[in-house]
ZAMITI-227422 format. One line per field, with one value per residue (C-alpha): residue in one letter; chain; x negated, y, z. Coordinates in steps of 0.05 Angstrom, whole numbers, plus 5000, padded with zeros to 4 digits. Last residue first. Layout:
BEGIN
mise <- A;... .
palo <- A;... .
X <- X;... .
Y <- Y;... .
Z <- Z;... .
This chain:
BEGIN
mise <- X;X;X;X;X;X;X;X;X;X;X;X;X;X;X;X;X;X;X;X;X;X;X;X;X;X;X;X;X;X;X;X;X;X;X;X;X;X;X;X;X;X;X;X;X;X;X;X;X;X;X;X;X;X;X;X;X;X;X;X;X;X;X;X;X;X;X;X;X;X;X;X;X;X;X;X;X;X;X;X;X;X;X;X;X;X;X;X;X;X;X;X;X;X;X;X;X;X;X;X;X;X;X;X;X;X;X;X;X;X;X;X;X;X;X;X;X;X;X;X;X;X;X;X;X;X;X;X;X;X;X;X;X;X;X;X;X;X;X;X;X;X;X;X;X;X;X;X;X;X;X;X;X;X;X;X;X;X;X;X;X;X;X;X;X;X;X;X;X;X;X;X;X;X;X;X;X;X;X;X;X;X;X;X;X;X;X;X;X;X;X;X;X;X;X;X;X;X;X;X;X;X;X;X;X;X;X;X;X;X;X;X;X;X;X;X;X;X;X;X;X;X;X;X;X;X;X;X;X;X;X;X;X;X;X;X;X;X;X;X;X;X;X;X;X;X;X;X;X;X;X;X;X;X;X;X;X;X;X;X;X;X;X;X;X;X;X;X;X;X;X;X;X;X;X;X;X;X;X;X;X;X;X;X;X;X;X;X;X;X;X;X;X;X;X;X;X;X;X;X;X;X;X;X;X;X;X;X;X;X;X;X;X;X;X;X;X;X;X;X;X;X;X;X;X;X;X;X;X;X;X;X;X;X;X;X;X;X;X;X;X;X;X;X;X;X;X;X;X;X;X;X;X;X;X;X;X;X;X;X;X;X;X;X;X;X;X;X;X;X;X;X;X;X;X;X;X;X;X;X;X;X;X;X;X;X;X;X;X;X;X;X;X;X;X;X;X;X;X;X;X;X;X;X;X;X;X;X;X;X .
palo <- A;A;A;A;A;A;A;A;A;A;A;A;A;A;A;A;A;A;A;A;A;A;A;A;A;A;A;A;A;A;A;A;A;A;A;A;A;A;A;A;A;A;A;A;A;A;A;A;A;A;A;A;A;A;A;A;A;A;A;A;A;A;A;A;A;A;A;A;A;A;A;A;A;A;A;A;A;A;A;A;A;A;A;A;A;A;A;A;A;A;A;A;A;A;A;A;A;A;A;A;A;A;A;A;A;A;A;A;A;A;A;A;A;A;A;A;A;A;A;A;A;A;A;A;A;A;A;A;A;A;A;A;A;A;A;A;A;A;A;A;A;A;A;A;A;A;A;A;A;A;A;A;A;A;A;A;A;A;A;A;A;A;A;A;A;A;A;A;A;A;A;A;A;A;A;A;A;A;A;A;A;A;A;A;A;A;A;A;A;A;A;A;A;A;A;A;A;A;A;A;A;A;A;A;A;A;A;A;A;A;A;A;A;A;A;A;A;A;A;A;A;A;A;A;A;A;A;A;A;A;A;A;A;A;A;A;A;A;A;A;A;A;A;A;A;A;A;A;A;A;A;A;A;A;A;A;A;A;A;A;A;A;A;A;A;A;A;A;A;A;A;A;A;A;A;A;A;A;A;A;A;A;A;A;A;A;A;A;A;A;A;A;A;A;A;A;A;A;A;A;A;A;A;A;A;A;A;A;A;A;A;A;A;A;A;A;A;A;A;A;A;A;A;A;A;A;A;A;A;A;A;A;A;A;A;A;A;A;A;A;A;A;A;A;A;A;A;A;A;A;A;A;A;A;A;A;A;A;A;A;A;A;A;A;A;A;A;A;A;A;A;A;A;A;A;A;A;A;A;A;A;A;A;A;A;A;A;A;A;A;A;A;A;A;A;A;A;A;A;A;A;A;A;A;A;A;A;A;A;A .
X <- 5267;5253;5206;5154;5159;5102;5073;5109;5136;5098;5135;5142;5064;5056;5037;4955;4916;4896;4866;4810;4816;4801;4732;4742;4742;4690;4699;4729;4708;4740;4803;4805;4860;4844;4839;4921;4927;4924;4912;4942;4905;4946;4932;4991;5024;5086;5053;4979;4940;4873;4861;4844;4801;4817;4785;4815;4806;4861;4884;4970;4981;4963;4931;4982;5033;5008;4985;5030;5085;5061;5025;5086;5120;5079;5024;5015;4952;4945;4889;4864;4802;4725;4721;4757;4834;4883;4963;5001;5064;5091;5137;5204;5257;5200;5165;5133;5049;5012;4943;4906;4833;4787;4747;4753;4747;4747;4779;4791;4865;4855;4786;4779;4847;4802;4786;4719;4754;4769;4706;4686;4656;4641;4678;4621;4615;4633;4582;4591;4641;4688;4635;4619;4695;4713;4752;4816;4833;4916;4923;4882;4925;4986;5044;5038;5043;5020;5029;5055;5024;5056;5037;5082;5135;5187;5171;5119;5092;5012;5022;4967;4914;4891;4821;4830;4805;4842;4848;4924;4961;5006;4965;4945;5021;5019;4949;4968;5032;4991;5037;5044;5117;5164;5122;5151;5223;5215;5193;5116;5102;5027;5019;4967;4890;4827;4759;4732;4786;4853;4922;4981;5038;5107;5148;5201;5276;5296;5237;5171;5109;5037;4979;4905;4897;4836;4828;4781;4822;4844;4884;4942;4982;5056;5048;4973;4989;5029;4953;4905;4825;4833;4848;4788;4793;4767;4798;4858;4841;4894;4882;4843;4870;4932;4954;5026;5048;5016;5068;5116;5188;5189;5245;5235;5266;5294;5368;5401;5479;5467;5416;5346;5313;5246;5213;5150;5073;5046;4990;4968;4936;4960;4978;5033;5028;5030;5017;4945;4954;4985;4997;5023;5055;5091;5104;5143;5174;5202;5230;5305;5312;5243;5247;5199;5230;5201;5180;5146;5099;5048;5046;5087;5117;5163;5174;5237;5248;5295;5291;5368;5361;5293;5310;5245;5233;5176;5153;5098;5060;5009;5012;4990;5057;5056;5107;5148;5225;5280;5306;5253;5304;5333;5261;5207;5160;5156;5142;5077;5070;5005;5019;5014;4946;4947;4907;4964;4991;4936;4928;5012;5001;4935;4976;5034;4990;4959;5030;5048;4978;4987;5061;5039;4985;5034;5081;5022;5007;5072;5067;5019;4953;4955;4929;4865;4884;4838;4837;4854;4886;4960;4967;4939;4897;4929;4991;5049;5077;5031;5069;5037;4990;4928;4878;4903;4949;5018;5044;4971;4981;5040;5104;5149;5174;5235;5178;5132;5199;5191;5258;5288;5320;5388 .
Y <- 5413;5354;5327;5371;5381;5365;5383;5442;5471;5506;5524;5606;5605;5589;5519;5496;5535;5477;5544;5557;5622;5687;5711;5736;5810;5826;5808;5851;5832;5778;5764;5702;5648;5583;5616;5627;5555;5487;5506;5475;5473;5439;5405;5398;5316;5332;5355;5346;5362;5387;5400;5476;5528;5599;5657;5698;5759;5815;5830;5806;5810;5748;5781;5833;5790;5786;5728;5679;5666;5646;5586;5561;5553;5520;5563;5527;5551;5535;5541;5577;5571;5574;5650;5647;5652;5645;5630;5634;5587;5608;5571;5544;5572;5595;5657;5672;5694;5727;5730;5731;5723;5674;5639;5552;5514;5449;5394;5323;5295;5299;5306;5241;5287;5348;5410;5432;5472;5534;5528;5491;5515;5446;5439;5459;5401;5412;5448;5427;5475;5420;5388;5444;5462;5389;5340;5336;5255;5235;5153;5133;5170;5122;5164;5178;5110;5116;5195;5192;5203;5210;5188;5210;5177;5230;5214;5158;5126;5118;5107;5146;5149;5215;5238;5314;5387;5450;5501;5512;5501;5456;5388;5450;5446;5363;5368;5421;5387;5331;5268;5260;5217;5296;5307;5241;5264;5334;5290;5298;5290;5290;5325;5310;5338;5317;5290;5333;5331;5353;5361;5404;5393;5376;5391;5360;5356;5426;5442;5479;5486;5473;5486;5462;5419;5385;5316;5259;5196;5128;5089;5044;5010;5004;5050;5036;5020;5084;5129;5136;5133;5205;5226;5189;5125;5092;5024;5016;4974;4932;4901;4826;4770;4804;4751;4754;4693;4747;4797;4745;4747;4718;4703;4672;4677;4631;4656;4696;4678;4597;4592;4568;4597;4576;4585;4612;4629;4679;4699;4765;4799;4872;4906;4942;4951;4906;4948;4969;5041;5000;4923;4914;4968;4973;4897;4909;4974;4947;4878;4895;4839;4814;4780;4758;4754;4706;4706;4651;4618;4676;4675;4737;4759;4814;4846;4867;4901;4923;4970;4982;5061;5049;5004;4997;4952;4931;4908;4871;4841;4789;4717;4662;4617;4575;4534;4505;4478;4499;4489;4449;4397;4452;4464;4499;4491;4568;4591;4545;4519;4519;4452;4489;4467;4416;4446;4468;4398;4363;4415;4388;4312;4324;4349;4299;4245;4275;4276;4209;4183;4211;4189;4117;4126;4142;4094;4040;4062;4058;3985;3971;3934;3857;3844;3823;3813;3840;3774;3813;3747;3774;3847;3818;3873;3911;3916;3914;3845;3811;3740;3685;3635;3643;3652;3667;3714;3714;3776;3793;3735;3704;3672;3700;3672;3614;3564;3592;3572;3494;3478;3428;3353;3338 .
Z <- 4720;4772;4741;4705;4626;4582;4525;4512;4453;4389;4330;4350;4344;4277;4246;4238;4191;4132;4087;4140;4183;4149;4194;4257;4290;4329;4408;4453;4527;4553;4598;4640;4634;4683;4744;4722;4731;4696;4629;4569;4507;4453;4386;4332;4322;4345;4412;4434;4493;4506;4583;4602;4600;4560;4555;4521;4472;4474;4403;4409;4483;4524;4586;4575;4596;4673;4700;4760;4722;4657;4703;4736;4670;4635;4584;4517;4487;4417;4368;4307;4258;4255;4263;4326;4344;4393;4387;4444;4473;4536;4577;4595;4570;4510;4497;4438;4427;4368;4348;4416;4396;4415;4473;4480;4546;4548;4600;4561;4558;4480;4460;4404;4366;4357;4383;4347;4297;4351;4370;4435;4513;4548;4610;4676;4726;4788;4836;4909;4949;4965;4999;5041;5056;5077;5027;5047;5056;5044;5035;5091;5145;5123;5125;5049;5030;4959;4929;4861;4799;4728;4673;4607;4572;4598;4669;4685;4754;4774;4849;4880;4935;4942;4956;4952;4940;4951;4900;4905;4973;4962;4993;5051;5075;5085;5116;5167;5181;5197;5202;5121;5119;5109;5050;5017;5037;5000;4944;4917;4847;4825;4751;4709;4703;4657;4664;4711;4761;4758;4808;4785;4838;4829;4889;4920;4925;4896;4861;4883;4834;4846;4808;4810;4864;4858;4849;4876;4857;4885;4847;4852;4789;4774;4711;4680;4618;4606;4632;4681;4659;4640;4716;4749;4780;4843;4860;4917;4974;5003;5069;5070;5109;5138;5192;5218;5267;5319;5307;5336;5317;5245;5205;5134;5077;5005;4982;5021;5008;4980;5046;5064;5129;5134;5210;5217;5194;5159;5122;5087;5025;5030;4960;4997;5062;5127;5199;5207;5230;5298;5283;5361;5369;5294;5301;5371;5342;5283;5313;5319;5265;5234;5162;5112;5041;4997;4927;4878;4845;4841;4926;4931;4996;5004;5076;5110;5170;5231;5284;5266;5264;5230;5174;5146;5071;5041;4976;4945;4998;4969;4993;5043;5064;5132;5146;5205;5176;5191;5120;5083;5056;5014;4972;4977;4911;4897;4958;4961;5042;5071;5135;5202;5230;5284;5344;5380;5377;5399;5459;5476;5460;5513;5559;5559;5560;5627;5653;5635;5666;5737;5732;5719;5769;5815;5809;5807;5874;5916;5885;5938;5907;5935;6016;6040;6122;6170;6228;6296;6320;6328;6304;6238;6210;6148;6169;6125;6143;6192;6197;6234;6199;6259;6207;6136;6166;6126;6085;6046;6005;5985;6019;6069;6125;6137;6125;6182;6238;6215;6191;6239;6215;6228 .
C-alpha cells in the first residue's frame, strides 16, 4: 500500500502553504518555518465589514433622498378611496374653523376651489396655539399642509395632522379698506377694514349694537356679549362702547332685516380691534354738506348731510321718534331711533323750535329719511323766519313715518 505524501493531506491555495520551504503557515503572515512573508488572499473578516460599511451608508443616503423628495400637491377634489393613508400635500384657503377648548381639539376647513377638506388635530390646541402664537390659521388665510388622508363613508374626506410644522400659511388674510357706503347686500360674507367712529351704542340682552359712521355714511356693528368676552384688553373692549371713539375695525359684513350689518372679524385677534390715538382722532373730518329741504334726494341716500328747519309736528313711535322739519324749499323727515330719543330732551323737537339736524339720508316706503346717529347730531338753532308754503307734492305727515331700521336684538 502506497503512502500519501504528508503535504497532500494539507491545504491547498495560496497564502496556506509557504511558497519556499512548502510547509504549512496557516494564518500567519510570515512562515514560522523559513521566515519567507507569505502573500495571502483578502480575509473574509473584511468583506463583512465593508458590506456593513456600505449598507449603512446606503441607508443614509435612501433616508436624505427621502427628505428631499417633495410631497406630491394633492387637488381635494380629485382624491379618491385608493388615497386613504396616503402622504399629501393640499394648498388652500381657510374657510372655517372650529375650537373645542375643553377637548384641546380643532378643526380647520380647507378650500382648494375643487373641493373641501377638514384638517384635524385631537388634543392638539395648545401645541398649535404655542407654536403658531398671534399667527395661528384664520379665516381668509392662504396655507399648506401636509399629512395623512383619512377617507371614510362616516367623515367623509380629512386629514389629521400633529405637527404644527406640517402647517404652512403662505400669505395671512388681509382684509381691503372700505368705507361705510361702499358696504352693502352684495357684500354679505365679505371682510373689510374701516375707519369708523362710534357714534351710538345701545345695550341688549346678548350683545350690544353699536352705531359706528364715517364720512360716507354710518350702520350698525353688532357685538354679542360672547364676542366682547374674545377682545383681551378690557380697556379696548369697554372704550369700543364708549361713544365718540374712533376705530380701525375689521368687519364681517352680515344682514338683519335685509339690511348690512357689520360684525366684528376675529375679535381676539389684536389686529382686528385698533383705537385710533387721541391726536389722530382729533384730525378735522370732513364737514357734511348743509342741504335744503328739496335738495334731499334719492342719488343721497346713505350719504351724511345736514339739513336746518322748522319743527312742524312730531309722533312718537314703540320705537322711535318721527319729526317733521321744514324750510322754505319744502319738508323732511327725521326719524330719531330709540337710543337717540333717549338721550335729548323733547323740547328740542317741540312743534316751532328750529333744528339742526345731521345725519345719514335714508329711505322708507319709498319717503326720504334723515336719521342721526346721536344726540351730537340734533342741535337747537336760533329762531329762524317763518317759511314760505311748502311745494304742492309735500311729502306724507308725520304720524306715517316708521323707522328705517330696527337693531338686532330688539
Amino acid at each position: 500500500m502506497s503512502e500519501t505524501p504528508k503535504t497532500d493531506l494539507l491545504p491547498e491555495g495560496e497564502g496556506i502553504i509557504c511558497p519556499s520551504c512548502g510547509r504549512f503557515v496557516g494564518a500567519y503572515e510570515r512562515c514560522p518555518h523559513c521566515q519567507t512573508v507569505v502573500h495571502k488572499r483578502l480575509p473574509i473578516i473584511y468583506i463583512k465589514r465593508f458590506a456593513v460599511f456600505g449598507s449603512v451608508i446606503g441607508l443614509i443616503l435612501m433616508w436624505f433622498a427621502a427628505l428631499q423628495r417633495e410631497v406630491p400637491l394633492q387637488k381635494i377634489g380629485e382624491i379618491k378611496p385608493q388615497h386613504n393613508m396616503a402622504l399629501v400635500r393640499c394648498v388652500g384657503k381657510v374657510t372655517g374653523i372650529r375650537v373645542m377648548e375643553d377637548k384641546n381639539n380643532f378643526q380647520i376647513k380647507l378650500d382648494d376651489d375643487t373641493g373641501m377638506l377638514t384638517l384635524s388635530g385631537f388634543d392638539k390646541l395648545r401645541k398649535f396655539r404655542e407654536y403658531f402664537k398671534d399667527r395661528f390659521p384664520a379665516e381668509g388665510d392662504l396655507i399648506e399642509v401636509t399629512g395623512n388622508l383619512s377617507i371614510s363613508e362616516k367623515f367623509g374626506e380629512s386629514m389629521f395632522v400633529s405637527d404644527p410644522r406640517r402647517i404652512k400659511i403662505l400669505k395671512k388674510f388681509e382684509a381691503e379698506p372700505a368705507t361705510i357706503e361702499n358696504i352693502d347686500l352684495d357684500s354679505r360674507g365679505a371682510v373689510f377694514r374701516v375707519r369708523v367712529t362710534v357714534a351710538a351704542t345701545r345695550k341688549y340682552r346678548v350683545g350690544t349694537n353699536i352705531t359706528v359712521k364715517d364720512d360716507t355714511g354710518s350702520m350698525d356693528l353688532n357685538v354679542f356679549d360672547s364676542e366682547m368676552d374674545k377682545i383681551a384688553d378690557p380697556k379696548l373692549a369697554k372704550a369700543l362702547v364708549e361713544v365718540g371713539n374712533e376705530f380701525e375695525l375689521v368687519v364681517l359684513v352680515d344682514a338683519y332685516k335685509g339690511k348690512p350689518q357689520l360684525r366684528l372679524h376675529h375679535p381676539e385677534r389684536a389686529e382686528s380691534i385698533k383705537k385710533i390715538a387721541g391726536a389722530a382722532a382729533a384730525q378735522k373730518t370732513k364737514e357734511p354738506p348743509v342741504l335744503k329741504a328739496i335738495e334731499v334726494r334719492e342719488e343721497r341716500v346713505r350719504e351724511i348731510v345736514t339739513v336746518v328747519g322748522r319743527v312742524e309736528r312730531s309722533k312718537e313711535f314703540a320705537f322711535g321718534t318721527s319729526v317733521d322739519i321744514a324750510d322754505e324749499t319744502g319738508t323732511v323727515n327725521v326719524w330719531l331711533r330709540e337710543n337717540v330719543r333717549k338721550t335729548v330732551t323733547p323740547d328740542l323737537f317741540k312743534t316751532g323750535a328750529t333744528l339742526r339736524v345731521t345725519g345719514e339720508v335714508g329711505k322708507f316706503k319709498d319717503r326720504l329719511q334723515i336719521l342721526p346717529a346721536s344726540d351730537a347730531d340734533l342741535k337747537a338753532e336760533a329762531a329762524q323766519a317763518a317759511p314760505s308754503p311748502a311745494p304742492a307734492a309735500t311729502p306724507a305727515a308725520a304720524s306715517d313715518a316708521a323707522p328705517a331700521a330696527v337693531p338686532q336684538g330688539e
